[in-house]
C-alpha positions as CSV (number, residue, x, y, z in Angstrom):
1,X,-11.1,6.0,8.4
2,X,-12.2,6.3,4.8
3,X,-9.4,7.0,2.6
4,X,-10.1,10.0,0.0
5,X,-9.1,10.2,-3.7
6,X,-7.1,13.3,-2.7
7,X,-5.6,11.4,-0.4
8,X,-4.7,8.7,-2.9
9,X,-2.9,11.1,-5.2
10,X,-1.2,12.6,-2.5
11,X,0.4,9.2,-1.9
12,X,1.2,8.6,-5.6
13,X,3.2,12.1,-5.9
14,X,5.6,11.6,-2.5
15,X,9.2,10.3,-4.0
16,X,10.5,7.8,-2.7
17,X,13.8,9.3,-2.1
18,X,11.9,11.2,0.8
19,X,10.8,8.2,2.8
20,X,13.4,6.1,2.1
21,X,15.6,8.1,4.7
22,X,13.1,7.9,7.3
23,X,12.3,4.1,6.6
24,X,16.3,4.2,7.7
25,X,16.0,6.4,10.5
26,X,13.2,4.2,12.0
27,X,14.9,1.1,11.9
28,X,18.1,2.0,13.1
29,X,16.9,3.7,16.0
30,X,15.0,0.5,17.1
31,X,18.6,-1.3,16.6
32,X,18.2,-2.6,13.2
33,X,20.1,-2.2,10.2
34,X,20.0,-0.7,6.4
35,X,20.3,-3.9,4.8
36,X,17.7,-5.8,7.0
37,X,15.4,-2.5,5.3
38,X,16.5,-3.5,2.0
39,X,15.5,-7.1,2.5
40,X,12.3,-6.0,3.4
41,X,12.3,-3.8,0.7
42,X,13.2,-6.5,-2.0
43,X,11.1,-9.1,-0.5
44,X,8.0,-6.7,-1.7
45,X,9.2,-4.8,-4.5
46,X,11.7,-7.2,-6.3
47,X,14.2,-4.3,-5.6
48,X,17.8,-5.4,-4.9
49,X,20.0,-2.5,-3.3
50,X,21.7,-1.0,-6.6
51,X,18.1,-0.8,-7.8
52,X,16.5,1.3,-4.7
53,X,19.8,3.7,-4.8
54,X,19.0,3.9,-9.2
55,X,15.7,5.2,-8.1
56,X,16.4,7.3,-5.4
57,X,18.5,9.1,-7.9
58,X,15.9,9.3,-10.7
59,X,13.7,10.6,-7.9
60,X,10.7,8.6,-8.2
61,X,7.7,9.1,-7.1
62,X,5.7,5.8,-5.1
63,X,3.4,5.9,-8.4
64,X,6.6,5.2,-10.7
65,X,8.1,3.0,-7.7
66,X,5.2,0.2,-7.5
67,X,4.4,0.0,-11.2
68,X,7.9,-0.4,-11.9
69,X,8.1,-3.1,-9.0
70,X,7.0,-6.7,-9.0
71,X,5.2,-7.1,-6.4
72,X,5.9,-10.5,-3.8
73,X,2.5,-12.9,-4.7
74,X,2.5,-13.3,-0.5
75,X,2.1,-9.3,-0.2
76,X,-1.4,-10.3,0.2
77,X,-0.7,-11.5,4.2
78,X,0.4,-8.0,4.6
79,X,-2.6,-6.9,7.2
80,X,-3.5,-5.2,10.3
81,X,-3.4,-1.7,10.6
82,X,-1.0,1.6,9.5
83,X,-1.5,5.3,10.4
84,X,-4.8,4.5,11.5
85,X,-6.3,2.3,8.2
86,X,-6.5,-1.1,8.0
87,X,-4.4,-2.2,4.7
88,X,-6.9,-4.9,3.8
89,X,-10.0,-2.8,3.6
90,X,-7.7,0.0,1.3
91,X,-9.4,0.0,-2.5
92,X,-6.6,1.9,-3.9
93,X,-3.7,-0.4,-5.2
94,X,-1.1,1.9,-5.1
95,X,-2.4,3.3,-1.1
96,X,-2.7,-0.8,-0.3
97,X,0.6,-1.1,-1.5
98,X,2.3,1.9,0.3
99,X,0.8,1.1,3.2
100,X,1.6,-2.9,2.8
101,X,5.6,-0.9,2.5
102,X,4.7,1.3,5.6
103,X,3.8,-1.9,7.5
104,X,6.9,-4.4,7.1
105,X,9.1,-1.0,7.7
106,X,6.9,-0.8,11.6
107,X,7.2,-4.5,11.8
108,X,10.9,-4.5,11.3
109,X,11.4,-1.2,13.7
110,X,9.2,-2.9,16.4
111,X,12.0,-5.9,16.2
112,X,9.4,-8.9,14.6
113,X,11.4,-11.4,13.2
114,X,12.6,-11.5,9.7
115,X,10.8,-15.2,9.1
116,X,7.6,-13.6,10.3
117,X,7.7,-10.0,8.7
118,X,8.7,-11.9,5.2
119,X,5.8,-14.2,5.5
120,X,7.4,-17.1,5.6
């Protein structure tokens, strides 16, 4: 699938604070917890819990979310495909890095170990 620029900006405007309940949602109903999400989430971003709740209250969008996060050197292993792209082929940094996000959230949800979803 080729990813557009409209599509792009799409992905920069959605706020985080939308997903973030659905990331939960997804992984709890596979049997995993909130703070095995946050791992995940801090393992990529650099975000520690207070952090994620500070910008789910600022409302952020993703655009304001990845340039404000520092992003794990290993993010790079990140592959395969999400919602039908394959991350590594994705020119757009901010849709890579979405999708990198999108990725460990499915991994976690489909029960993977945290060793192996954390690239370790």
């Amino acid at each position: 699938m080729e990813i557009t620029s409209e599509h792009n900006n799409k992905m920069a405007k959605i706020l985080f604070a939308t997903v973030y309940p659905l990331y939960i949602t997804k992984v709890e109903k596979k049997g995993r917890e909130k703070k095995e999400l946050d791992q995940v989430i801090e393992w990529l971003t650099g975000f520690d819990e207070n952090k994620i709740q500070e910008l789910i209250s600022e409302k952020v969008t993703f655009e304001t979310f990845f340039k404000l996060a520092k992003l794990n050197p290993n993010a790079i292993k990140i592959t395969g495909v999400i919602c039908g792209y394959r991350i590594e082929e994705i020119e757009n940094p901010l849709t890579r890095q979405v999708r990198y996000l999108d990725k460990l959230v499915d991994e976690l949800a489909k029960g993977r170990s945290m060793e192996k979803i954390l690239r370790g």
